[in-house]
C-alpha positions in Angstrom: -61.9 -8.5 2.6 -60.1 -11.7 4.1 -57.8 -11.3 0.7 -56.7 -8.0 1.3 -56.1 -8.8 5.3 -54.0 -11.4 4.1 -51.9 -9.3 1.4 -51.3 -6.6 3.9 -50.2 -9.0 6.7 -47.7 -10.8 4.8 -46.6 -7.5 3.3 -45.8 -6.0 6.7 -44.4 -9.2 8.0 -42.2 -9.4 4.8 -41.1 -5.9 6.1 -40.1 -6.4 9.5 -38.5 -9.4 8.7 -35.9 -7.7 6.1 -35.6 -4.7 9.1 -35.0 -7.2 11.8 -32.4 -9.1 9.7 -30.5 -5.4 8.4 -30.1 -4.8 12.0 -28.7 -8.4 12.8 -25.8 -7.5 10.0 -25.3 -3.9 11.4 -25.2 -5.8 14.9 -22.3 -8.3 13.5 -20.7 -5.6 11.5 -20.4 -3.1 14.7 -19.1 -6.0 16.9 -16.6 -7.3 14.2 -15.5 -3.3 14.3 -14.6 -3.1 17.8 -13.2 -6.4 17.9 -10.9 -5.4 15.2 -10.2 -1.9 17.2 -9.4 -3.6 20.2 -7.2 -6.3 18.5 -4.9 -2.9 17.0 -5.2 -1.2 20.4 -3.4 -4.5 21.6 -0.7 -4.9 18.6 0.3 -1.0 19.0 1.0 -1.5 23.2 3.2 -4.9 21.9 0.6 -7.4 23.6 0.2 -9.2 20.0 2.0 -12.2 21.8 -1.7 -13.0 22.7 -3.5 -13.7 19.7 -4.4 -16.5 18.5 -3.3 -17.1 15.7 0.4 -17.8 15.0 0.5 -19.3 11.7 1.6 -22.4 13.1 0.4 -24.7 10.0 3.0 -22.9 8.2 6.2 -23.4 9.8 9.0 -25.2 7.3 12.2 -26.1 8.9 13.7 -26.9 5.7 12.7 -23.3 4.7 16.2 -21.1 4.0 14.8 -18.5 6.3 11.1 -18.6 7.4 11.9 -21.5 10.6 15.6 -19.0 11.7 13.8 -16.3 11.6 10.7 -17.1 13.5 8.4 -16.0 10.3 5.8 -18.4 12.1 4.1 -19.3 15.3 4.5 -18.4 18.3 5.9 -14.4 18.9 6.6 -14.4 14.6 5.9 -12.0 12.5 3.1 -13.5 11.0 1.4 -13.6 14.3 2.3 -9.5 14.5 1.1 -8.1 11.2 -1.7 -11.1 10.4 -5.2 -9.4 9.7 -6.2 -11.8 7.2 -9.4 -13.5 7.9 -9.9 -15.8 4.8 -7.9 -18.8 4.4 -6.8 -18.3 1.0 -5.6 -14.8 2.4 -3.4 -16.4 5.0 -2.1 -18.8 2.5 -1.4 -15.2 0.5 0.6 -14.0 3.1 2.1 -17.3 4.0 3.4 -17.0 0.6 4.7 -13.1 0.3 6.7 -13.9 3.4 8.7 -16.9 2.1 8.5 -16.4 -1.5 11.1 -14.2 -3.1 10.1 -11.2 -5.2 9.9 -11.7 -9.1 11.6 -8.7 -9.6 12.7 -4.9 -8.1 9.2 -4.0 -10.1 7.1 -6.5 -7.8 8.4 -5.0 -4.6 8.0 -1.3 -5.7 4.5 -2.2 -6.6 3.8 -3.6 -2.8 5.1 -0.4 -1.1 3.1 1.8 -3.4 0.0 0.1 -2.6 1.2 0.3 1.4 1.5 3.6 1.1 -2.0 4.1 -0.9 -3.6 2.1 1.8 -1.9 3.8 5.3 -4.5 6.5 5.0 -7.7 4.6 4.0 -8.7 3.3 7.2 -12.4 3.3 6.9 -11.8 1.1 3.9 -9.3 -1.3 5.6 -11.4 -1.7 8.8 -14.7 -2.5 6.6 -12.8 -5.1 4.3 -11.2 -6.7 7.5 -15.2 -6.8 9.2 -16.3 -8.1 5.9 -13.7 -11.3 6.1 -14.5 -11.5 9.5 -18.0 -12.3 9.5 -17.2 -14.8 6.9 -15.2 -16.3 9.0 -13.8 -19.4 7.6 -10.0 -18.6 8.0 -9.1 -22.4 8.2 -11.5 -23.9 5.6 -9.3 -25.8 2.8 -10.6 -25.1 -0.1 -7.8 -27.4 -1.9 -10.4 -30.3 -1.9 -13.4 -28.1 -3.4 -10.9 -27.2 -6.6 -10.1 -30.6 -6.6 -13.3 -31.6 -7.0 -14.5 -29.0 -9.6 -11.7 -30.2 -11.7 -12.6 -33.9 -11.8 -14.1 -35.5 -14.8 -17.3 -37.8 -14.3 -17.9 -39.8 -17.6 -21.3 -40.8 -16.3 -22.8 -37.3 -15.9 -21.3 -36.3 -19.5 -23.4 -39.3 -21.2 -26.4 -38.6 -23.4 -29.0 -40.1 -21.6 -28.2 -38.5 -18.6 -27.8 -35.0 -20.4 -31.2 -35.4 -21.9 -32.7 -36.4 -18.5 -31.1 -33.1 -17.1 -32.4 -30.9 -20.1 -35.7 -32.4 -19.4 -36.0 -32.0 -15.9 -34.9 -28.3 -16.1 -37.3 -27.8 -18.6 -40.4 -28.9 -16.4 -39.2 -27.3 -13.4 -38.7 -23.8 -15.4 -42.6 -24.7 -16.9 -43.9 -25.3 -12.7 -42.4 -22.4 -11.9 -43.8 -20.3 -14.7 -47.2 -21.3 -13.8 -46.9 -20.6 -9.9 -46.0 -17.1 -10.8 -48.7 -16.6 -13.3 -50.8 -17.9 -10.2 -49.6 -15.5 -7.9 -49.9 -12.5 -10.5 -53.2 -13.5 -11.0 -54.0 -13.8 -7.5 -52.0 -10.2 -6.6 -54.5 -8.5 -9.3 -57.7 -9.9 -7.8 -56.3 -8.6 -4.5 -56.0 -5.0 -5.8 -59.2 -5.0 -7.8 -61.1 -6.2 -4.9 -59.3 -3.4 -2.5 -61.3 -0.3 -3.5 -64.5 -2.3 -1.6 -62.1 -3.5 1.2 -59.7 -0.7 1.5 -61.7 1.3 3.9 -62.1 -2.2 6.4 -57.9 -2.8 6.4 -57.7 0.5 8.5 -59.3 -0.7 11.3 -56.9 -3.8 11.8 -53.5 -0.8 11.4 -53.7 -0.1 15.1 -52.8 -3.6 16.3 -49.8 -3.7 14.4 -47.9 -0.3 15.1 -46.6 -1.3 18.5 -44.6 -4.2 16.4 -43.4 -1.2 13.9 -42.4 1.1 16.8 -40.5 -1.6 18.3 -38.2 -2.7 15.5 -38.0 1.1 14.1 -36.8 2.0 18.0 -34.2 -1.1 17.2 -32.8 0.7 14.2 -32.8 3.7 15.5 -30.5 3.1 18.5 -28.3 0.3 16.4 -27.6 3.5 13.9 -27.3 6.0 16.8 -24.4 4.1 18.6 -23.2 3.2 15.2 -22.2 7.3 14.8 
């Protein structure tokens, strides 16, 4: 009986904690969304003088053109038509802006996907709240490629190769044998709940006040949501 208590309760628990954390998303998601609304709203009355960010880190005065004409930082184009919320796609725009074309071919291929992209706004909106929650538009990540790219003669010696192999080898084995455990401990469960079953009922009623209150969270998150 205790078994079976157990199983349910951290069934249900495991439940409302994946419910409680899909609303959290739809919570950041919705608020990124007006955010995003209301930062448009602003660049279409001309009060994109206001936001943040300027693309100041950019600004080359030995640049042929990017420095005369005000490409970057304060009232520049970069600051007007920035949505970017990555920081290698502000370095991608950084680099569109005072990079010339390849070829005619490059710069017919950019206003064809302009164009294919005016319409899709659901799609823009969601990949701009995506980058958003990220949120790491000024995180280098120069030093991280650096990094993968070094060479450490130490790690690529035999012995410490083997010692890896090894040690991945017993973990794989531990954790092999703590899911046979909890198979084995899942089937007793079941077996057992035909005798228990009926018993589990009575201890239902305590918890449905928890499941109405998260199911009346996602209901109302989804209802302002449309």
């Amino acid at each position: 009986m205790f078994d079976s208590v157990v199983l349910v309760m951290i069934i249900l628990l495991c439940y409302l904690a994946h419910l409680h954390k899909d609303i959290e998303n739809k919570k950041k998601y919705i608020n990124a969304l007006k955010e995003i609304n209301e930062t448009s709203i602003k660049r279409l009355k001309g009060e994109w003088k206001s936001f943040k960010d300027s693309g100041e880190e950019f600004i080359d005065e030995n640049h042929n053109y990017s420095y005369d004409l005000d490409i970057f930082g304060k009232g520049s184009l970069f600051q007007w038509i920035n949505t970017c919320r990555t920081y290698i796609g502000r370095r991608r725009l950084k680099q569109i802006l005072t990079e010339k074309p390849e070829d005619e071919q490059s710069i017919h291929d950019r206003q064809c996907a302009v164009i294919e992209l005016g319409p899709k706004i659901h799609f823009r909106q969601r990949l701009e709240a995506e980058g958003k929650i990220i949120c790491n538009d000024k995180q280098d990540t120069k030093e991280l490629f650096s990094w993968i790219k070094e060479r450490n003669d130490y790690i690529l010696k035999n012995k410490i190769i083997w010692i890896l192999r090894i040690l991945s080898t017993v973990t794989g084995i531990t954790s092999l044998t703590l899911i046979v455990r909890i198979i084995d401990y899942v089937i007793a469960v079941l077996l057992d709940t035909s005798r228990s079953a009926p018993k589990i009922f009575y201890i239902i009623p305590y918890y449905i006040p928890i499941f109405l209150y998260f199911y009346s969270m996602y209901y109302f998150k989804n209802k302002k949501r449309r």
